[in-house]
N, C-alpha and C positions, 0 to 999 in steps of 0.2 A: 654869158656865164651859165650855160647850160647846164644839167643835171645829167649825162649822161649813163644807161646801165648794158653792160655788153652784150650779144647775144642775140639773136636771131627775132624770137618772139618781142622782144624790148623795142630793138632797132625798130618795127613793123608800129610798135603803139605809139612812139614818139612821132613816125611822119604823121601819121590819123593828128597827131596830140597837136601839131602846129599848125595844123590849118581849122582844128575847129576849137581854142582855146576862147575866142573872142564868144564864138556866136555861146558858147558853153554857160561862160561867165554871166553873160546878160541878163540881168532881172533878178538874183539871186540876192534876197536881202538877209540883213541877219537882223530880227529884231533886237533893243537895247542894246549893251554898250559898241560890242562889235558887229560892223559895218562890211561888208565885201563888195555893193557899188561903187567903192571910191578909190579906182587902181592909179587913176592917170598924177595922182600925186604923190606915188608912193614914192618912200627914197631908195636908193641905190644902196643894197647891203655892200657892195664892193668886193665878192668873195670872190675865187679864182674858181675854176671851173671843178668840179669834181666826177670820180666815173667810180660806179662798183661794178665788181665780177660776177657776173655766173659760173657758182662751183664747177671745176670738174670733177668726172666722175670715170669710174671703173666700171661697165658694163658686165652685167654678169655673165657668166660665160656657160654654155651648154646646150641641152634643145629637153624639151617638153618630156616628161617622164612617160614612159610610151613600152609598152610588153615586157611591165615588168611583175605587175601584178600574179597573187597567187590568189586565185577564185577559192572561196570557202564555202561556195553552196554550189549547185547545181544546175541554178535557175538561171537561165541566160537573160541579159535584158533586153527588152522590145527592143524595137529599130528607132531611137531616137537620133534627131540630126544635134552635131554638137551647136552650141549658142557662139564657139572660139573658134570654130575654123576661118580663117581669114585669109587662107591661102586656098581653100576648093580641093585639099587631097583628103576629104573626108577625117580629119583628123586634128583635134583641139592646137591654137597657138596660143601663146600668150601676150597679150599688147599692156605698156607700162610706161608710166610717165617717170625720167631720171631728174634727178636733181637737176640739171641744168634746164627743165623746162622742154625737154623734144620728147616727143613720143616716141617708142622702142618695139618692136614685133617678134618677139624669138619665137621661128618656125620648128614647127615639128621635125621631128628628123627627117620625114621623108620631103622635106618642102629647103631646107639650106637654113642656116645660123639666123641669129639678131640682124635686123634691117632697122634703117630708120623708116618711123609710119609716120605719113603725112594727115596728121588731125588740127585742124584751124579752126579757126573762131572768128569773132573778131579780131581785129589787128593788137598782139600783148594779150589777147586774153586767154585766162589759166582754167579752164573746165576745172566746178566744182567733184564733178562724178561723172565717168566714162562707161556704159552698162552695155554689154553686149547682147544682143535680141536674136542671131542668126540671122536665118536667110531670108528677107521679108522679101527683094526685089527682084527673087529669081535669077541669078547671075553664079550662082553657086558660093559665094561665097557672105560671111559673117557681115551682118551690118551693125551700126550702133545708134545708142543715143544717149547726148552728149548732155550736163548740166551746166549752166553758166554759172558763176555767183549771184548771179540777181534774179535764179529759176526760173528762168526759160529753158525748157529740157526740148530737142531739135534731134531729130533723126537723121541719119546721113549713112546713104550708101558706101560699103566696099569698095573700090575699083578692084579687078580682077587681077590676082595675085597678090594682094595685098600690099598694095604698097603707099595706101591713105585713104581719105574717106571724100566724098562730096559736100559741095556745099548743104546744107538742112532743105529735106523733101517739103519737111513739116516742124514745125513748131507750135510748143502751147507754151504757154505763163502760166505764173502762180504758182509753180512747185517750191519754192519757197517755206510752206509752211510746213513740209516736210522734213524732219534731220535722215531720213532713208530710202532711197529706191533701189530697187534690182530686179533684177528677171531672174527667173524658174524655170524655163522650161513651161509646159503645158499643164497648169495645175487645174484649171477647169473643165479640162474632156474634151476640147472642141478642133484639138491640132494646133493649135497659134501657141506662140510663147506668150505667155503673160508676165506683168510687172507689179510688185508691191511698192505700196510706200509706206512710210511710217509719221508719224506725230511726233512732236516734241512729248505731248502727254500720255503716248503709247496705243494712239489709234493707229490701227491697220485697214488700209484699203488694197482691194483689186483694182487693177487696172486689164480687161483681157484682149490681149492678142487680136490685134485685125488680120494681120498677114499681110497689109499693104502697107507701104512707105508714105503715102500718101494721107493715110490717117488709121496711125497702126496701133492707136488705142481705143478702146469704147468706153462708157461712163463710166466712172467707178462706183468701187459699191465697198460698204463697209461690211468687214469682216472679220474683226476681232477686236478688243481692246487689253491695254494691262500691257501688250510689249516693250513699253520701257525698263521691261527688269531685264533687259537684252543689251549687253551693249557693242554684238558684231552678229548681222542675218546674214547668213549667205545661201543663197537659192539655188536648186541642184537641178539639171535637166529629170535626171532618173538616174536615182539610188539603190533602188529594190525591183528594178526592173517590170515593172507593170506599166509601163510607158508615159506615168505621169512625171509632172515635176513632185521635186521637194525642198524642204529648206532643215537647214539647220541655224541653233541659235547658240548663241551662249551667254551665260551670264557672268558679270564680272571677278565674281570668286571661282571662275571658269569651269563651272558646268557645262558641257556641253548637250542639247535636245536637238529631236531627229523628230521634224514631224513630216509624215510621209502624206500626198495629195490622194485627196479624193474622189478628183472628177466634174466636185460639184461646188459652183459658185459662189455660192452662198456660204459654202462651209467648206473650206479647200481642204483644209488639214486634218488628220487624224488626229488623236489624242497623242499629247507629247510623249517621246519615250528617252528616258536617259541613256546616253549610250558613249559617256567618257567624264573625268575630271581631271584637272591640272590644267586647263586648257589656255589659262590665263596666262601662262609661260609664254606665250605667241602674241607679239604686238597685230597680228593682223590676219584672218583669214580667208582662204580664198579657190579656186576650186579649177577642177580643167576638165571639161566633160569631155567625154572620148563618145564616138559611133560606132553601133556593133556592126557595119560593114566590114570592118575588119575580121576577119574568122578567126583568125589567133586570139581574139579577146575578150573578154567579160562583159564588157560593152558599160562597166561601170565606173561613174566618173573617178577620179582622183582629191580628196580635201587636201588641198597645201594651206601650210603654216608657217608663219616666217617669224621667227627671234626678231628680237631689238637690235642684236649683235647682225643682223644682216644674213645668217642660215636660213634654208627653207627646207624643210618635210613637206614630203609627199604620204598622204594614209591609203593603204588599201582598205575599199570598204567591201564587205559580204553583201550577201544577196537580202537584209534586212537593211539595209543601210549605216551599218554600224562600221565605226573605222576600227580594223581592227592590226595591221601592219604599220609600223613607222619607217618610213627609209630615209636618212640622209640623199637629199638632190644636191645641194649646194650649199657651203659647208662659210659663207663671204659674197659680199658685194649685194644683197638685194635690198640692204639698207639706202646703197643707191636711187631705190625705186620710191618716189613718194607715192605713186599713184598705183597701184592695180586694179583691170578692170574687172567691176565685179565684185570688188574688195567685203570686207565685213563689218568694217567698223564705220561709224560717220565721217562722212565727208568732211575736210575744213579745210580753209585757205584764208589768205590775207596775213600770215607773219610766220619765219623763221627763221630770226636771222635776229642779230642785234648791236646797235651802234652806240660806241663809245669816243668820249672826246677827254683826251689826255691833258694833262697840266701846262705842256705845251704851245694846245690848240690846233694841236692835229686831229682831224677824223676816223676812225678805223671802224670798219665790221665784220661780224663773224659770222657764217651759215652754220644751220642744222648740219650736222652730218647723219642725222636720223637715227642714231643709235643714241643717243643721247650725250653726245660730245659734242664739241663747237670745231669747224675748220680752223687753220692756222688764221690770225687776222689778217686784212686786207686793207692795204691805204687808200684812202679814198680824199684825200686834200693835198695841199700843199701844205709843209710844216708848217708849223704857227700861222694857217691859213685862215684860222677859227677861232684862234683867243678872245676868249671874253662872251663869243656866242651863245644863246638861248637856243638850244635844238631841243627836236622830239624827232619821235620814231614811231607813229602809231601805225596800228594792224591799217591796213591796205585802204587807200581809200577810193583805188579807182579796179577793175576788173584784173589786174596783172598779178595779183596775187601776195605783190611783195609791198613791204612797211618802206612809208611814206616819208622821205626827208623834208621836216618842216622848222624853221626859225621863227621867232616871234623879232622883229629887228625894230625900232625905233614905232612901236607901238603896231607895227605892222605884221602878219600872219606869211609865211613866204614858205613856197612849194616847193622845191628844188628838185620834183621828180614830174616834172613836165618839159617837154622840147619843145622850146621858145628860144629867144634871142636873150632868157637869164630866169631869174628864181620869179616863179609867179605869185604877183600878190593875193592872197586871198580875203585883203580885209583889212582895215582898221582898227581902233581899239581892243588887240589882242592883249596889250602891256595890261590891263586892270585883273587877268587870271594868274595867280600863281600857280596853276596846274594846270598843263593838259595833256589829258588822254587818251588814247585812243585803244580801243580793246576787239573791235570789231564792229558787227551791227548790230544794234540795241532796240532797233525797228521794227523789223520782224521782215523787212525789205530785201535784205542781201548786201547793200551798202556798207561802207565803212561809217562809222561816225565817230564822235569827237565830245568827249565830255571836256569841261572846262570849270574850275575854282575862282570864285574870289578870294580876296585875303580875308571877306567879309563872314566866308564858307558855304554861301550860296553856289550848290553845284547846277550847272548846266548841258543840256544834251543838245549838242550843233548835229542835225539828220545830214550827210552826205549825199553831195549830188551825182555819187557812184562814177565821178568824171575825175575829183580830184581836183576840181577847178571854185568851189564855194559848197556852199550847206543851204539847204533848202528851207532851216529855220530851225529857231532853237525851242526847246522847252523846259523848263524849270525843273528840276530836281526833285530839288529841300534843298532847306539851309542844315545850317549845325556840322557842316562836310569837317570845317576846319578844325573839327574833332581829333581826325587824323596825320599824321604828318608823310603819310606815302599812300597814291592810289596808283596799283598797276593790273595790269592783267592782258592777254591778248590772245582770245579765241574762250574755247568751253573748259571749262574745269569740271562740270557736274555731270557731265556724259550727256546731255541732251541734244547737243548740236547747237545749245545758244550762247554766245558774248556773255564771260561773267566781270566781276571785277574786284579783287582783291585792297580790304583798306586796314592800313595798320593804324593804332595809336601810339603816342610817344611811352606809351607806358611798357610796349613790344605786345597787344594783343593785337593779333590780326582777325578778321573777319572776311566772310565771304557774300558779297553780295549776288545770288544768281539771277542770271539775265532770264525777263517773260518774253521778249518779243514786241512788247507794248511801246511805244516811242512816248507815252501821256504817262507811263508810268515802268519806268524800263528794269526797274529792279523788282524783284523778290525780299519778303525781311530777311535781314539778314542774320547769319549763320557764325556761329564763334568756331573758329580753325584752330586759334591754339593760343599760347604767352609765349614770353621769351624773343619775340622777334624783334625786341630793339638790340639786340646782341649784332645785327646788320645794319651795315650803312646804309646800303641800296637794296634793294627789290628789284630784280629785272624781271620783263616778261618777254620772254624770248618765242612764245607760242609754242608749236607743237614741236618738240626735238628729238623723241624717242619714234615717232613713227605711225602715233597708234591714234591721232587723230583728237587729240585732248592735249590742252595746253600746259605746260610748265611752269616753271618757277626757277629761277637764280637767286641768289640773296651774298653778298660780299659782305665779309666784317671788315671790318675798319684798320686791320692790319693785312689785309689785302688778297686773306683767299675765298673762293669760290665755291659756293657749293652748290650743289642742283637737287630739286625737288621735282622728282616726275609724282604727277596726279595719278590715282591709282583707281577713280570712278569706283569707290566701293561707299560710297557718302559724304555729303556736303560737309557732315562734323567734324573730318577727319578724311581729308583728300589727298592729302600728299605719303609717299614713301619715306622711311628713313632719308637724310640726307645722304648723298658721295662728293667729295673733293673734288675738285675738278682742277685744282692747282691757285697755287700764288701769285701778287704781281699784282693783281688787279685793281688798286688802289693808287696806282698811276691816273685814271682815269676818276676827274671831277665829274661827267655826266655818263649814267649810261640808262640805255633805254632798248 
């Protein structure tokens, strides 16, 4: 009674999944009540097998914005190589992860249309953040480096014409503690592209450019702090044409700043200069450097912007780096794209999607469509294949990105997204939690984890063994949980890049508790959102569904419509948008998650 999920990347993590479930398992204890040592007496849930889809999608259609620019100064800029060319005709592409999980290369006009790009990982695994570097390996062509979910960041050559990447030259660990990286172009003077990262608490470091694949970073060095009032960098090879990089930022009530490089290490940037507002209309930023080997051109990159609705603007910018032109590129379909490389906003992964179980005892779920609507649903059981069962759906617990089918059956904890010969158990004494969670990683690891309720309100924090096969061990909370009568959440609500977790009371005050990273103490105090929320039955946490890399919110009333709260990262007191409809009906479904 397999688990099966369709799709190429899936298919690849289930074989991995069935020849190393055993050695996986092994040792993994769960202190107090539940146990994950004790599979060989587990009972047979008896469920019939189930399969979900990977959405399809509508590829956008077109090629890279390319002479179309009206230069407004005079000053040409240096001869920068672009960080995108990934086909070797001296000219920016753009590579993007679609909804279904493949990567995607739309060439330059002078190079032919959208290819699939071959980027791999591990077997199912879903790169947190894809950063393009250029040409480190001499081939002529863009090379990258890729982020896992458990940050390990891995460099990997081009192949020639672009038509995928090699396996990682090089790899580091640790970047984990970062919610940001990206490349710039040459912000320290030395010719290499260099890479920033960012904090959760709004430290900036350098990372600068070696030029070799082999180890194409050198130490970092800290260089600024207070970035967290940014919540999309995007790094520009050269904007004002003096050959350095630069970045622009923006801030959630969408200021955009233009800080132009300096040359020098220790102090990369000029002073900020304002140079737009509105900018928050765009779920996502992002950039397409051009090379002035081209003599018809300005040699100035392009900033794209892409709607929630799935359009993308192109800006021309001036010989200051200010955008000062808006052109419709494509007007539909980029909401397809979850991933752009380079992109502006934080990284996230581990949930968009969300599973409902009917009155029936059918199972159904629905994908992001990334604009903030859900796909039509999809059956994933046999009819009344489920009656009666205890499911959850928590944020991802192993590298594939997607939310975990789990049952609690006859006091037992059961995986149903593993490829084995049926639902793996993960444990014992599951039956003593009336709740469990999952919202992502509360570690600071990259892992999935797993909070858990007694009836008693003692909450507990089960750490993920990032396999999906047991938890590495639990830690105490606090008690007093049973205060609330719904905990959800699944990914960042507060724009930091960390797992937060949303708790109502029965009186309808919600709260927000924001995630530190700390696994001894994984919350922040918590934060009052609002009243009135017992006017809903359920709370879903559907994760990121508009696009822009911050988790969401559902909430059904009781007479069975749907409304969506996207987060608006403008403060913890007050993080959601007006609510919208999303339609009736939904009050068929006794569980959703």
């Amino acid at each position: 009674m397999a688990f099966h999920r369709t799709g190429r990347a899936h298919a690849r993590a289930r074989r991995l999944a069935s020849c190393t479930a055993l050695v996986l398992a092994s040792g993994l204890l769960l202190s107090g009540t539940a146990v994950a040592d004790d599979h060989g007496g587990a009972p047979a849930p008896g469920r019939a097998p189930v399969e979900r889809a990977t959405p399809g999608i509508e590829l956008p259609e077109g090629q890279l914005p390319k002479k179309h620019r009206m230069s407004t100064g005079t000053t040409k800029a240096a001869t920068v190589p672009s960080r995108h060319d990934f086909t070797g005709d001296g000219t920016s592409d753009l590579l993007y992860r679609g909804l279904d999980d493949a990567f995607y290369l739309m060439r330059s006009e002078d190079s032919g249309n959208t290819t699939e790009f071959g980027l791999y990982g591990d077997p199912g695994e879903k790169f947190k953040d894809v950063i393009p570097v250029g040409d480190f390996t001499g081939n002529g062509t863009a090379d990258v480096l890729t982020l896992s979910p458990y940050g390990t960041l891995s460099f990997r050559e081009t192949y020639d014409g672009g038509t995928g990447t090699s396996s990682p030259y090089w790899s580091g660990v640790g970047w984990n503690i970062y919610n940001k990286a990206l490349s710039l172009g040459d912000v320290s003077g030395d010719g290499k592209v260099d890479v920033l990262a960012r904090t959760p608490e709004g430290e900036l470091f350098l990372y600068r450019g070696t030029g070799a694949g082999s180890a194409p970073l050198q130490t970092r060095l800290k260089v600024g702090s207070g970035w967290h009032i940014y919540d999309q960098l995007v790094g520009v090879n050269d904007a004002n044409g003096d050959g350095l990089g630069d970045l622009y930022a923006r801030t959630p009530n969408g200021d955009l700043f233009f800080y132009a490089g300096t040359g020098t290490p220790l102090t990369p940037f000029k002073a900020r200069v304002k140079v737009g507002t509105g900018w928050n209309v765009y779920n996502q930023l992002s950039i397409a450097d051009d090379s002035s080997t081209d003599p018809t051109d300005d040699g100035h990159p392009e900033l794209l912007a892409r709607t929630t609705g799935g359009a993308m603007y192109y800006y021309v910018t001036d010989d200051a780096g200010r955008p000062t032109t808006r052109v419709l590129w494509s007007d539909a379909s980029w909401n397809n794209a979850n991933l752009l490389a380079n992109f502006g906003g934080n990284p996230q992964t581990g949930k968009s999607e969300i599973l409902g179980l009917d009155k029936n005892g059918t199972l159904f779920t629905y994908s992001s469509r990334n604009n903030g609507t859900l796909t039509a649903r999809y059956q994933i059981s046999d009819v009344g294949g489920w009656a009666g069962a205890r499911v959850h759906f928590p944020s991802s617990l192993d590298n594939n990105g997607h939310a975990d089918l789990l049952e609690v059956y006859q006091g037992y904890l059961y995986n149903y997204d593993r490829y084995s010969d049926g639902p793996y158990p993960l444990g014992r004494g599951w039956g003593a939690f009336n709740t469990l969670t999952g919202v992502g990683d509360l570690s600071g690891d990259g892992k999935g984890d797993l909070l858990a309720r007694t009836s008693g309100g003692t909450l507990y924090l089960y750490r993920g063994d990032g396999q999906g096969y047991g938890f590495a061990g639990r830690t105490t909370v606090g008690s007093g949980w049973n205060a609330y009568n719904a905990l959800v959440g699944a990914g960042d609500i507060t724009g930091d890049g960390r797992a937060d977790l949303l708790a109502r009371t029965p009186g309808g005050t919600l709260y927000l508790y924001p995630g530190s990273g700390d696994a001894a103490a994984p919350f922040k105090a918590r934060v009052k959102v609002g009243t009135g929320w017992n006017t809903y039955a359920k709370l879903v946490a559907p994760g990121d569904i508009t696009g822009d890399g911050r988790a969401d919110l559902l909430a059904v009333t009781s007479g069975g419509t749907l409304y969506r709260y996207i987060t608006t990262h403008t403060g913890t007191a007050n993080p959601f948008t007006t609510r919208t409809n999303l339609g009736t009906g939904w009050n068929t479904y006794t569980q959703l998650h």
